[in-house]
Residue, then its C-alpha position, 0 to 999 in steps of 0.5 A: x496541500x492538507x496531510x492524506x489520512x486513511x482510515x479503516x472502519x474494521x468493524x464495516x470491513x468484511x474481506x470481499x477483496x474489492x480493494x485488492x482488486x481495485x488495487x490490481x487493476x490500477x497498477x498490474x501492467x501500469x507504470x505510473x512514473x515518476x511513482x511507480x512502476x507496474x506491479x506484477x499480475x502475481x502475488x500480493x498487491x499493495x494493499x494485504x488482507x490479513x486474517x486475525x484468529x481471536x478465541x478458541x473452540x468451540x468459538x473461535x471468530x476469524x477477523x479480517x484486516x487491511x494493512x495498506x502501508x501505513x504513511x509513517x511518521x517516522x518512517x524506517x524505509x526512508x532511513x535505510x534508503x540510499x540516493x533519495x530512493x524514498x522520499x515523503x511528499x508535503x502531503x506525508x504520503x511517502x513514495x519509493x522511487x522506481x528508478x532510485x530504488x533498483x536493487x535496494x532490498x533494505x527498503x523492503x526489509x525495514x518496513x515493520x509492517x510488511x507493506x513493502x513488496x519485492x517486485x522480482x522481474x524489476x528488482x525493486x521495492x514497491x508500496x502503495x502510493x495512496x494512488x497519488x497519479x489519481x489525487x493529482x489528477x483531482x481524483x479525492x481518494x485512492x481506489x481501494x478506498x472509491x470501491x470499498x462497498x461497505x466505506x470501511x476504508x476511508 
């Protein structure tokens, strides 16, 4: 099993939010055990959008972003994780178990990059999991990324 890579094509990227959408339709009312539980209807997905200002009037230009999480290296959410909550797969797409990971807000705060949300009704931390459930049933790529209409996401 080859390492999952996503890679983002900022310059083709125009925030149309189809990834957040697609990222909500997969998982709002979804529990895709032993990965994830269903992520709330509210709030962020798993997947951010943000907004980068560069310049400065009269020429400012706004640019927008994605900022799934980030698969790290070394990762700091496994590090402060307790009984195994977060584990990285062979594949290197790192998992925050839903069960394991009840009331461990130090996940959600150790991640540097703020990919990592808090899922009030559950109390728990919650992440992209490169849509993983998908992959293993022979899909080749996660949904943000199979709806992407300009293939900025990769």
């Amino acid at each position: 099993m080859g390492k999952k890579i996503f890679f983002i094509y900022a310059a083709k990227y125009v925030a149309c939010y189809t990834c957040h959408i697609a990222c909500k339709d997969e998982f709002v009312d979804h529990s895709w055990l032993p990965y994830s539980e269903a992520q709330p209807d509210y709030g962020p997905s798993f997947i951010s959008i943000n907004e980068v200002e560069r310049g400065q009037f009269p020429k400012v230009m706004i640019c927008y972003v994605p900022q799934p999480c980030m698969q790290c290296e070394n990762a700091q959410c496994l590090k402060v994780a307790k009984d195994g909550a977060v584990y990285k797969r062979e594949d290197g797409i790192i998992i925050i178990d839903p069960i394991k990971s009840k009331g461990q807000n130090q996940i959600l705060r150790a991640c540097p990059y703020n990919c990592i949300i808090w899922n009030e009704e559950l109390c728990i931390p919650q992440k992209c999991t490169f849509c993983v459930h998908l992959l293993e049933q022979g899909n080749k790529e996660p949904r943000c990324v199979e709806v992407c209409p300009t293939r900025a996401l990769m």
